[in-house]
N, C-alpha and C positions, 0 to 999 in steps of 0.2 A: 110187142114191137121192141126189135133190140136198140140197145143205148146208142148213140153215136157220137162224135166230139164235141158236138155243142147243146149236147143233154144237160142243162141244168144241174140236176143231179151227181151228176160225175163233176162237177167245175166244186162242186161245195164239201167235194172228198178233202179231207185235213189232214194232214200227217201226222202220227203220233208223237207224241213229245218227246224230243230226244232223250235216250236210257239215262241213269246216272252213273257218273262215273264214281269209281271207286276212290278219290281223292276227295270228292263232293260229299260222298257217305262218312268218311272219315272226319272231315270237319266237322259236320255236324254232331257226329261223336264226339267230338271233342268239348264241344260246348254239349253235350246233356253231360259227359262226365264230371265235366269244373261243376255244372246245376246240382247234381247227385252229390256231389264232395261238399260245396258249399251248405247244402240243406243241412246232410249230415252231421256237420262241423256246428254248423247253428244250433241245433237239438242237441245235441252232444252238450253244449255250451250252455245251456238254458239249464239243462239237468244238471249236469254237474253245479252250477251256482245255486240251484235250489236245494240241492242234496244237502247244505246246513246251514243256518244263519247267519247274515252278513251283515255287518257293519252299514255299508253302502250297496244294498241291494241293485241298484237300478245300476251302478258302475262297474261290478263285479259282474253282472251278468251281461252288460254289454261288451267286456271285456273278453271274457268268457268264448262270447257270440262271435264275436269279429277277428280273433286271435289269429285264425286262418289266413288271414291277408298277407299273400308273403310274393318273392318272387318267384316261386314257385309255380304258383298256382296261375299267375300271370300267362306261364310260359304254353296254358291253354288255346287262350283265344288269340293270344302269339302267332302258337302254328296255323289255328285256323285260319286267320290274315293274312299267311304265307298261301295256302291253299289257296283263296281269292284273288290275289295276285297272280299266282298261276294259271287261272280259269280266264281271266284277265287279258295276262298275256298269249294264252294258248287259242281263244275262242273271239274276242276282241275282234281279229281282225276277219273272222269267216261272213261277219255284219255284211262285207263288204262285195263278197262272191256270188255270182247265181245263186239261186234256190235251185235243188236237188231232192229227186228222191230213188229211193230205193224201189228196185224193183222186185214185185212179189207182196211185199207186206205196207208199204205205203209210207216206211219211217223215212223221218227227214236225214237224209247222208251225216251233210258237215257246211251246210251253206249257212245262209240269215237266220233261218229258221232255229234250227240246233243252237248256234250260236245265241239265239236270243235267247233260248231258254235255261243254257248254260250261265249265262251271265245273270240272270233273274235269281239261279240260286246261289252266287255269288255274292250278288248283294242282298240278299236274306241271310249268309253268313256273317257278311260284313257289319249288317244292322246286330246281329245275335254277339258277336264279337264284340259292340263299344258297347251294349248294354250290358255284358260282363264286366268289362272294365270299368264301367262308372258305377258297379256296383261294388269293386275290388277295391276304387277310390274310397266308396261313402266306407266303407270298413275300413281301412288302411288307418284315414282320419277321425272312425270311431276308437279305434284301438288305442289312438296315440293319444287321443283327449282324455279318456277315461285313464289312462294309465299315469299320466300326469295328474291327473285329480286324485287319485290312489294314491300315489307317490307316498305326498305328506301327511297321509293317514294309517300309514302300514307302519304295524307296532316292530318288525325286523329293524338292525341295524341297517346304515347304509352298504356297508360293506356283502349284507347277505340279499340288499332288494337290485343294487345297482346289476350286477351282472345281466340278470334276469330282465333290468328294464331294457337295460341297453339293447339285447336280443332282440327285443319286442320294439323298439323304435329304429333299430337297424332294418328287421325285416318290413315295417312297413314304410319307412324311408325309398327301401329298394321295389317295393311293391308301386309304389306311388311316383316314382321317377319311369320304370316300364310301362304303367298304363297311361299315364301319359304320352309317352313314345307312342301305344296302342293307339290309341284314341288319332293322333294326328295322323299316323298310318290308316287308320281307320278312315277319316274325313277324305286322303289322298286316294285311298282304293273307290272310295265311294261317288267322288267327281270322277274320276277316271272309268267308271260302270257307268253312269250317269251323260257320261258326253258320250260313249259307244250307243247307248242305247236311244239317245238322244233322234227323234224324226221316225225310230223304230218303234211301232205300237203293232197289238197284238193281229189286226185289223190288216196290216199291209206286212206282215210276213204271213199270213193267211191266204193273200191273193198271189203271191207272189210262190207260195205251194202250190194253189188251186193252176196255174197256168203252167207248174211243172208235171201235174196230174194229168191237164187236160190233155198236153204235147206228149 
């Protein structure tokens, strides 16, 4: 017997999740590359301080480990936060339009639906983005303790360790004022996902497909 409009069956057809975009791909590259650098940069740091005997082993290689912390490296989950701001403001307000579908293959257009899932991986950048940064801080703050504890045990004159410190509490100075910045931009992106998606659950953009399926 053929299907007809109010076949069950047909009502519980789901639209596939909206594709990803190409800005959405790239954030997320952006945070495995800071992960990749970071790791890197660790190992790097742990070997090279083993490679010959240290005075303050435990300081020198934390040193070493955290050196990376710069604003540079900042300027990762940066962009990424820009990308979810734009997803943001781009997707945000589709919450609010019919639900839509394509016809032929069953994807969701650019209504609730799309939009919701868009925003979901928004704020899984967002979340990826301040745990970068609170990981940029614990380094920034390692680098600068250790290095002061160093200080007054390095057999160098002043004149040949200051340069060198100075660099190394400039960049994490500058590292630690940006993720900062991050982090509150972070918390700002994160209620602003948070109230969009707010009454939106997975449950009522589903019914709200299934009655663009069944029509």
């Amino acid at each position: 017997m053929d299907n007809d409009g109010t076949n069950p069956e047909a009502a519980i057809t789901r639209a596939k999740r909206a594709p990803w975009d190409l800005e959405e791909i790239l954030g997320i590259c952006l945070l495995l590359t800071l992960l990749l650098l970071a790791v890197a940069y660790v190992a790097a740091g742990i070997i090279q301080a083993g490679a010959s005997p240290q005075t303050n082993p435990l300081e020198v290689t934390t040193v070493y480990a955290t050196e990376w912390a710069s604003p540079y490296v900042v300027l990762f989950p940066l962009a990424a936060l820009a990308i979810a701001w734009w997803q943001l403001r781009r997707w945000g307000p589709a919450l609010d339009e019919p639900a839509t579908a394509e016809a032929g293959d069953g994807e969701a257009a650019g209504g609730p639906d799309a939009g919701f899932d868009h925003l979901l991986r928004a704020r899984g950048v967002v979340v990826g983005s301040a745990v970068a940064l609170l990981v940029i801080v614990c380094a920034a703050i390692g680098v600068v303790v250790t290095s002061l504890l160093l200080f007054p045990a390095s057999e160098a004159s002043g004149t040949q360790v200051w340069p060198s410190e100075a660099e190394t509490l400039a960049n994490a100075a500058g590292a630690l004022l940006l993720s900062g910045a991050g982090l509150a931009v972070a918390v700002h992106l994160w209620s602003g996902i948070a109230s969009r998606l707010e009454g939106d659950s997975d449950e009522e953009v589903l019914a709200a497909v299934e009655v663009a399926v069944v029509e």
